[in-house]
C-alpha atoms as one frame of an Amber mdcrd trajectory, in Angstrom:
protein
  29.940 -17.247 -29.435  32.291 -15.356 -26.811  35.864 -15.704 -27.834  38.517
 -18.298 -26.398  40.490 -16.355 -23.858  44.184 -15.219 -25.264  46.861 -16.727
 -22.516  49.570 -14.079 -23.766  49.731 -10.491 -23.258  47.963  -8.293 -25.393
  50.020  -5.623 -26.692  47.074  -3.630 -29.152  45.204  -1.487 -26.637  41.762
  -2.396 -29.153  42.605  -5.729 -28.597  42.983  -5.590 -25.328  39.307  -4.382
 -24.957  38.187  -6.302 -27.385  39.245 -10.022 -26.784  38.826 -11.530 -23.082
  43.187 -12.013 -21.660  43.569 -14.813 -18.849  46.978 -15.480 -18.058  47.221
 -18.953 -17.586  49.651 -18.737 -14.174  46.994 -17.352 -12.315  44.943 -20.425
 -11.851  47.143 -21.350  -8.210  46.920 -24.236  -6.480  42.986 -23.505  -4.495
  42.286 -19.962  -5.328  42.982 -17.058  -8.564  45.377 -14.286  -8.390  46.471
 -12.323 -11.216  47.495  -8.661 -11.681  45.128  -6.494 -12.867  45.091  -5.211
 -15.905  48.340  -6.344 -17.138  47.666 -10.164 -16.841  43.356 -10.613 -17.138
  41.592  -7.982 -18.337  37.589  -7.305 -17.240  36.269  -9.566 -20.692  38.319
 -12.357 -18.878  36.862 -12.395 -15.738  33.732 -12.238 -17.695  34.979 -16.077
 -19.062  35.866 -16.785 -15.806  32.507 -16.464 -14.571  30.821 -18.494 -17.272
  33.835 -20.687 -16.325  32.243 -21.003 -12.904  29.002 -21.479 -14.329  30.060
 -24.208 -16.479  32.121 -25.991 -13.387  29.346 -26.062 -11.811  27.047 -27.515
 -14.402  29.661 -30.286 -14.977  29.615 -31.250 -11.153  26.034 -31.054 -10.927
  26.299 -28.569  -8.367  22.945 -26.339  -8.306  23.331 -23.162 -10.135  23.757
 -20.715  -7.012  26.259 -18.943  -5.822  27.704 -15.694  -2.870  29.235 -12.993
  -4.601  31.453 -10.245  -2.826  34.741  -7.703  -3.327  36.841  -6.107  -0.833
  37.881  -2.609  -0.758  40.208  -2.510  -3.483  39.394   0.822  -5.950  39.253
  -2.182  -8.635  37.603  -4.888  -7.343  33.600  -3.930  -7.392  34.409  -3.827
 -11.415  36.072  -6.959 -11.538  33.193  -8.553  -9.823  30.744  -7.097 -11.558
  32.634  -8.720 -14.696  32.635 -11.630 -13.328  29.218 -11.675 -12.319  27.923
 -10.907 -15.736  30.065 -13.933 -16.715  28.064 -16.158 -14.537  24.821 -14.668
 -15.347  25.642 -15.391 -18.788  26.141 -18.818 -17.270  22.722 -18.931 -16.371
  24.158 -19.209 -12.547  21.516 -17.699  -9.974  23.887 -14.626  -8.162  23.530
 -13.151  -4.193  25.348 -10.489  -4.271  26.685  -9.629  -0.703  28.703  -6.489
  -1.971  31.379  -4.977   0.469  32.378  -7.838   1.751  34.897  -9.998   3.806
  36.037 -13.673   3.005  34.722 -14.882   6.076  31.199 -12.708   5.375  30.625
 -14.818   2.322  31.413 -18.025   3.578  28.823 -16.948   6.398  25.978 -16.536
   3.542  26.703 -19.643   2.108  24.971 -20.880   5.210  22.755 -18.261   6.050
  21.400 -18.023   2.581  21.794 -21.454   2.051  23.617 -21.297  -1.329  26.039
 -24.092  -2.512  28.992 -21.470  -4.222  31.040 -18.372  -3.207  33.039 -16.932
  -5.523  34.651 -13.930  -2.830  37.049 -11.260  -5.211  39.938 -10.225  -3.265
  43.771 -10.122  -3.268  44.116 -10.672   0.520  46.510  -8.998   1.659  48.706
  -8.606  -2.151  50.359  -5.211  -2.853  47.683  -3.088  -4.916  47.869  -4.363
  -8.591  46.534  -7.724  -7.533  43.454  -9.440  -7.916  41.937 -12.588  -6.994
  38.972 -14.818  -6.209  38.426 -17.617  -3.781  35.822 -19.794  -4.471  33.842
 -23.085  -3.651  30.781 -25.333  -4.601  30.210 -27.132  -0.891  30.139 -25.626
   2.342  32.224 -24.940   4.389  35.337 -25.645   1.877  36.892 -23.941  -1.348
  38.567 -25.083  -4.633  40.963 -27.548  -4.284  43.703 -28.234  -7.187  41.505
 -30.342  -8.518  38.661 -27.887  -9.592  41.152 -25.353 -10.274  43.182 -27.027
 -13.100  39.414 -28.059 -14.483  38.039 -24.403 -14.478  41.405 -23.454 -16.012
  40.940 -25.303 -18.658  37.503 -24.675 -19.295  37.780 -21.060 -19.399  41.455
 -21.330 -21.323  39.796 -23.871 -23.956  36.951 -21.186 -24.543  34.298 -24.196
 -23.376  32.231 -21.780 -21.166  29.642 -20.530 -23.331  26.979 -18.202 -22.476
  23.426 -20.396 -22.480  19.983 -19.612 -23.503  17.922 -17.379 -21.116  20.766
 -16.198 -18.562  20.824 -16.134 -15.164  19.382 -14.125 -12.002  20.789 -11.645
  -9.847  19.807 -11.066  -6.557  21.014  -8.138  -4.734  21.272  -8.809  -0.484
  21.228  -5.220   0.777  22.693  -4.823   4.589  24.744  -8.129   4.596  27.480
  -6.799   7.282  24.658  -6.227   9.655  23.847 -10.168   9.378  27.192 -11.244
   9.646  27.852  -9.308  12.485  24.425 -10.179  14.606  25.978 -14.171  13.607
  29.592 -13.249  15.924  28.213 -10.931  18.548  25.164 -12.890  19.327  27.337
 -14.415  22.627  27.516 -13.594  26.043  29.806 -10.352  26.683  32.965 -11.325
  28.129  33.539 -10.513  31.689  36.871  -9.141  31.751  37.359  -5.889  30.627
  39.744  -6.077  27.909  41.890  -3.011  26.390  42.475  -4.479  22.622  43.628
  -2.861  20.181  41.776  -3.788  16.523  44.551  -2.976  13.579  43.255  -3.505
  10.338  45.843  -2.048   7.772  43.223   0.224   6.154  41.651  -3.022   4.597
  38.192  -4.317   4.047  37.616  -5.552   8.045  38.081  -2.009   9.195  34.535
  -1.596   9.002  34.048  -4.548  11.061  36.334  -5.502  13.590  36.227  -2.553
  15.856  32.472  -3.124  15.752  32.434  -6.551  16.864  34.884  -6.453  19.397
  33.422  -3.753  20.963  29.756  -5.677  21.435  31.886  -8.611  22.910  33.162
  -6.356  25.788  35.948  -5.132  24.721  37.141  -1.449  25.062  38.815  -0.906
  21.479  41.209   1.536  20.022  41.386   1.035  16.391  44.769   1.698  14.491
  44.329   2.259  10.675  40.535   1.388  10.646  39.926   3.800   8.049  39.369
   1.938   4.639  42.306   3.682   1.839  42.747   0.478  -1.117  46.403   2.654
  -1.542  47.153   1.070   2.298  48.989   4.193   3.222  51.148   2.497   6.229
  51.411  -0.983   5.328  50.028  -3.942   3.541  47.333  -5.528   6.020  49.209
  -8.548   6.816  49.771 -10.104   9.735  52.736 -11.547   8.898  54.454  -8.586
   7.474  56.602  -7.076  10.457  56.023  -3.411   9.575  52.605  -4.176  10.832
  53.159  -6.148  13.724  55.615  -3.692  14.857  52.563  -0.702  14.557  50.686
  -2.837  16.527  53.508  -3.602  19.020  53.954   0.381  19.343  50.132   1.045
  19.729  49.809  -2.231  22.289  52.375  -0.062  24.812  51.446   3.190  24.072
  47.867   2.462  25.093  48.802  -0.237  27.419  46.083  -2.341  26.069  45.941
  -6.379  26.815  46.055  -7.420  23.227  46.859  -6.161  19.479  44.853  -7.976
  17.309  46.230  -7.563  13.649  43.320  -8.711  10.712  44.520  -8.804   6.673
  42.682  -7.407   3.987  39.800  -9.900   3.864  39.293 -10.220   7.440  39.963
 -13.823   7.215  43.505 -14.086   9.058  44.157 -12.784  12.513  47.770 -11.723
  14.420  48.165 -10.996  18.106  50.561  -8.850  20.489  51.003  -9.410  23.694
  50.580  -6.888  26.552  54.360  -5.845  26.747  54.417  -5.510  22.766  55.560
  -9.464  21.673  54.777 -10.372  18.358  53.853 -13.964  19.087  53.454 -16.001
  15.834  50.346 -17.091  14.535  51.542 -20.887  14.991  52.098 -20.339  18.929
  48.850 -18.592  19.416  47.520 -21.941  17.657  49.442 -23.958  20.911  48.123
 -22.046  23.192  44.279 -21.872  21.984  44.981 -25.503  21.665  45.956 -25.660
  25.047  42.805 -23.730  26.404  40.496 -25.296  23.551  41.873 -28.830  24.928
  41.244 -28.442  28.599  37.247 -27.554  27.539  37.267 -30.611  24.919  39.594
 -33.296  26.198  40.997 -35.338  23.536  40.548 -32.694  20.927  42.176 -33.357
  17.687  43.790 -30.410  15.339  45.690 -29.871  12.606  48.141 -27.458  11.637
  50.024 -26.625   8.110  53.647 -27.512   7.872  55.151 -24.351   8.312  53.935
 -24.325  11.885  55.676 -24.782  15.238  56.780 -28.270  16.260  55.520 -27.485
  19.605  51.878 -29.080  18.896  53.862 -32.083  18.756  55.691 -31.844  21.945
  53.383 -29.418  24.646  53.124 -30.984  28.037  49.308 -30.054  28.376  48.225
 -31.110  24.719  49.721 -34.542  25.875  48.152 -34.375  29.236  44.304 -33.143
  27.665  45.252 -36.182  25.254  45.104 -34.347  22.473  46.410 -34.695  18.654
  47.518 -33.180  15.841  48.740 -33.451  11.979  50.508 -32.062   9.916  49.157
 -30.918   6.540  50.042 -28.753   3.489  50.069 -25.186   4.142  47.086 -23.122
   2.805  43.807 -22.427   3.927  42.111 -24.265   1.217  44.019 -28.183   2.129
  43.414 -27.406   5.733  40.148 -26.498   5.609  39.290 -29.690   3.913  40.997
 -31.678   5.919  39.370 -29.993   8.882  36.009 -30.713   7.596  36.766 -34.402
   6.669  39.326 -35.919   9.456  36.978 -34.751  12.083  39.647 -32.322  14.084
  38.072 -29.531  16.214  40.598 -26.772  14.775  43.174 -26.335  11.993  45.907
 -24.194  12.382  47.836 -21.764   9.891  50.948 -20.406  10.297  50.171 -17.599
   8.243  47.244 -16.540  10.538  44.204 -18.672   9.145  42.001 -20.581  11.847
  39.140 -23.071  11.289  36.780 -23.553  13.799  34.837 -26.997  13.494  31.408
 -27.316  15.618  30.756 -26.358  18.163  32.910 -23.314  17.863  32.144 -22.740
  14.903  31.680 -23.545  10.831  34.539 -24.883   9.429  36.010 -22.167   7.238
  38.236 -19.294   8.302  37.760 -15.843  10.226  40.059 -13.753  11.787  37.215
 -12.230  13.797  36.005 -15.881  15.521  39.403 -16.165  16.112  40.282 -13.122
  17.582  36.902 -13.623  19.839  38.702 -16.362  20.987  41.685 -14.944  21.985
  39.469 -12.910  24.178  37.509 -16.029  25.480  41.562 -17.171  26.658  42.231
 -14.520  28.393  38.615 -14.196  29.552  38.843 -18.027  30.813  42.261 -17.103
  32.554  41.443 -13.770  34.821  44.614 -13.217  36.110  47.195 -14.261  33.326
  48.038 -11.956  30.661  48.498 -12.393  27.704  52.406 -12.205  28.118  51.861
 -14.859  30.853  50.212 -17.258  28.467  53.246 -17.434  25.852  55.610 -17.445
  28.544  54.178 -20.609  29.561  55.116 -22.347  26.116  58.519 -23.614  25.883
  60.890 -21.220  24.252  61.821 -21.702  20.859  63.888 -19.807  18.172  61.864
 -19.022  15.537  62.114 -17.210  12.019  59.487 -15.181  10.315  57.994 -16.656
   6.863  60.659 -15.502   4.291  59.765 -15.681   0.744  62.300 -15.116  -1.681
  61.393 -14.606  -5.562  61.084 -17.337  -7.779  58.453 -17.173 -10.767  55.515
 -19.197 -10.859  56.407 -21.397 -13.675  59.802 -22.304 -12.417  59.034 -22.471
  -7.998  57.340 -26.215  -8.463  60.389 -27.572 -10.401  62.892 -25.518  -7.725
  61.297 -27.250  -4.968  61.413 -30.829  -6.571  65.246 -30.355  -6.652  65.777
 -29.410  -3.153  63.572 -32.343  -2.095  65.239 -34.594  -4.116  69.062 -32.805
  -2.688  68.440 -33.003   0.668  66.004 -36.349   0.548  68.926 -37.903  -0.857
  71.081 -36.958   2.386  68.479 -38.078   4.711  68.600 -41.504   2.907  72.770
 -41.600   2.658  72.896 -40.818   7.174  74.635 -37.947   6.063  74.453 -34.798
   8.395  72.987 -31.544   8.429  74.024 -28.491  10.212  75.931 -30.617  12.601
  73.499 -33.105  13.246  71.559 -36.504  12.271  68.250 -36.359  10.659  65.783
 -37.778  12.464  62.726 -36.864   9.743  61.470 -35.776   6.605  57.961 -34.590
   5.695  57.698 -34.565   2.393  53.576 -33.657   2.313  54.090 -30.353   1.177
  57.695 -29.149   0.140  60.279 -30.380   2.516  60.440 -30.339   5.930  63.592
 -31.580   7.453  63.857 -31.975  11.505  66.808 -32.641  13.450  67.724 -34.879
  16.132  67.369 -32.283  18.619  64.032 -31.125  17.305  65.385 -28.509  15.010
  63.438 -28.224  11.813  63.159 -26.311   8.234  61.235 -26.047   5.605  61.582
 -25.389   1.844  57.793 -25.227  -0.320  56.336 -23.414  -2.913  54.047 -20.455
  -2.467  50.431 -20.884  -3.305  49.598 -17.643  -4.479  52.612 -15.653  -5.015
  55.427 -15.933  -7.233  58.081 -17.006  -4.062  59.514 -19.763  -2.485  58.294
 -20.215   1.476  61.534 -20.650   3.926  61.210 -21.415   7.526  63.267 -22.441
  10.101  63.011 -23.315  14.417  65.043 -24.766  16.974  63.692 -25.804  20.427
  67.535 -25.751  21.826  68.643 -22.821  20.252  69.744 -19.654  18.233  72.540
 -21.099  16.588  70.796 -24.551  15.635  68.002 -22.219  13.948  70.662 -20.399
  12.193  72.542 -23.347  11.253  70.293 -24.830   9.375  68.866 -21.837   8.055
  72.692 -21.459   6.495  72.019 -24.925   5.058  68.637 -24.120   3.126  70.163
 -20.603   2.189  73.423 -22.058   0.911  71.559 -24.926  -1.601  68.951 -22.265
  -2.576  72.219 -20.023  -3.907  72.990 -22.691  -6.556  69.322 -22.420  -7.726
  69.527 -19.461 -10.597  65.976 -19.383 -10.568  65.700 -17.962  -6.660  66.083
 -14.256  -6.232  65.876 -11.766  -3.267  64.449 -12.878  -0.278  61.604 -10.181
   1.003  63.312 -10.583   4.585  65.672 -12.874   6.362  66.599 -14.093  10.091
């Protein structure tokens, strides 16, 4: 019998070999992060894997599944662990390797296999770990399966079963992938990009693809180092925008094109060194994506811009689009089963329904479609394109510290504090409220369009804060002052990683 999985931390170093750790906060909301070693140890992901196996089973979802790691020094151990947990399982494993997010969710349909468990911490400061998985194509776990394969691997109810598994080994599985996004016509404008990849996984990628599209590429910080020597790969973090910004002028190329550690997300500089948001590049591939596909329908997460609410040519190309809860496992699904063309993530994440694509997220079909923008629009950069939006003031996503087990509860309160306003007619930095969205966290909007938001973070142990006016500075900052001011009563919320 393999032992139930301890939930505390192991202090005996024999024990700590010797008995499977899973700390129990590291079953999020639609994927698995923990620290590594301090909070699962290799024996656990072993019972996570039979975990997987035993999901599975219970779903009656064949017993196949994509396996992969990213770059981290850890992670081909951890998946190896984890693999002999679902062999044990008797689960039938393709293992893909080196590998980005988007590369595995590629073999699900290439190899036609019904699972992908992908290990990777994103774009997480070294020390973390993490898997995203799924049982259909083209979406992941949703809260649902992810309390149920917590407790099956917490209750010790994965067992291993008579006569294992099989492992299959897919040598060469880049080269696939890669064929699958460059098999297009080359683009016709000759495009200086720059490909930034944070010294993560997609080094080994992007440059390559771009490149067979057309594009004349100068990498920045291609070279794959797990210790991610100049900053996390993150294209929300503003130490690498700003790298990007500085390359983007100094080689006075068209484009930065930022991708996190998986390869999954994608960021974007203009040609004079803007940092435009993830959420307005959505409006404005919405924008050319609409004009192809009239009546298109998106979605975006509720952290993003309210622009896709209010653009001129959306409304003219009749288009429409929801808002959902932020992360790329909710959108995703709601992508695949409301029918819209694209979903949108503030944080970077793009889903491209067919024809443009599969459903599930890839920084690299989206930055090909960047290019295809600019491609479409021959004498517009990409400067021109945002400058076409209306102006808004907008903050970065600013996450300040509250623990896992104590961020849901936080986040109930402020709904409940500032639902409770909305309901009285009472006023909020100066003005009425004209709405609250209450789908994920709370988002609060003004009368003059101003809005912020207050949720929980999915994978991390933070709060998410974010604020934007369409009228101006001081309307973002005043209601930024309102959401910062409650939040200081909450013991519970610590330092904030940055602020407006």
């Amino acid at each position: 019998m393999f032992p139930t999985p301890r939930a505390d931390l192991v202090e005996n170093t024999a024990d700590f070999e010797c008995l499977p750790q899973v700390k129990p906060t590291g079953f999020r909301e639609y994927d698995a992060r923990w620290l590594f070693p301090q909070e699962i140890n290799l024996m656990g992901l072993q019972a996570i894997g039979m975990g997987v196996a035993e999901l599975f089973r219970r779903r009656g979802v064949p017993l196949r599944i994509i396996v992969g790691h990213d770059f981290r020094s850890y992670s081909s151990s951890i998946k190896n662990s984890v693999i002999s947990g679902m062999l044990a399982g008797g689960m039938e494993v393709h293992d893909i390797g080196l590998a980005l997010s988007p590369m595995a969710y590629f073999a699900q349909f290439d190899l036609d296999v019904e699972g992908v468990a992908m290990v990777t911490a994103s774009h997480n400061d070294n020390g973390w770990t993490g898997i995203k998985m799924g049982m259909q194509r083209p979406v992941t776990f949703g809260p649902d399966d992810m309390s149920e394969l917590k407790e099956i691997v917490l209750s010790g109810a994965a067992q291993p079963t008579d006569g294992g598994g099989r492992y299959i080994f897919v040598p060469d599985y880049a080269a696939r992938y890669m064929a699958s996004l460059t098999d297009r016509p080359k683009l016709k404008r000759k495009l200086k990009v720059i490909a930034a990849c944070g010294n993560g996984t997609a080094g080994f990628i992007a440059p390559r693809v771009l490149e067979a599209a057309g594009c004349e590429v100068i990498p920045l910080n291609c070279d794959l180092d797990h210790s991610f020597p100049n900053h996390n790969p993150n294209p929300e973090d503003m130490k690498m925008l700003h790298a990007v910004r500085d390359a983007v002028l100094e080689h006075k190329a068209d484009v930065g094109l930022a991708f996190d550690g998986d390869g999954d997300r994608c960021g974007v500089i203009d040609n004079k060194g803007g940092e435009i948001f993830a959420d307005k590049v959505g409006v404005m591939l919405a924008r050319d994506i609409s004009t192809q596909y009239p009546g298109a329908k998106f979605v975006v997460d509720v952290k993003s811009t309210g622009l896709f609410m209010t653009d001129p040519v959306l409304k003219a190309n009749g288009s429409e689009t929801a808002y959902w809860k932020t992360g790329h496992s909710y959108i995703k699904r709601y992508n695949h089963e409301n029918g819209t063309l694209v979903g949108f993530e503030k944080s970077g994440h793009f889903f491209f329904s067919p024809p443009l694509g599969r459903g599930y997220d890839d920084g690299l079909i989206a930055a090909l479609a960047v290019c295809d923008m600019l491609d479409r629009n021959p004498d517009k950069t990409m400067a021109d394109l945002q400058g076409e939006l209306q102006q808004t003031w907008q903050s970065p996503t600013m996450s300040p510290h509250c623990d896992d087990e104590k961020k849901y509860a936080v986040v109930d309160r402020a709904i409940a504090h500032f639902q409770t306003k909305a309901d009285a007619g009472e006023q909020l930095a100066g003005q009425a409220i004209r709405d609250v969205n209450t789908v994920n966290g709370i988002r609060i909007t003004l009368a003059d369009g101003t809005w912020g938001l207050v949720r929980a973070s999915s994978n991390k142990p933070e709060l998410v804060v974010v604020v934007e006016s369409p009228t101006s500075l001081e309307a973002r900052n005043a209601i930024f002052k309102e959401i910062d001011d409650y939040l200081s009563t909450e013991p519970d919320v610590g330092e904030y990683n940055q602020k407006i």
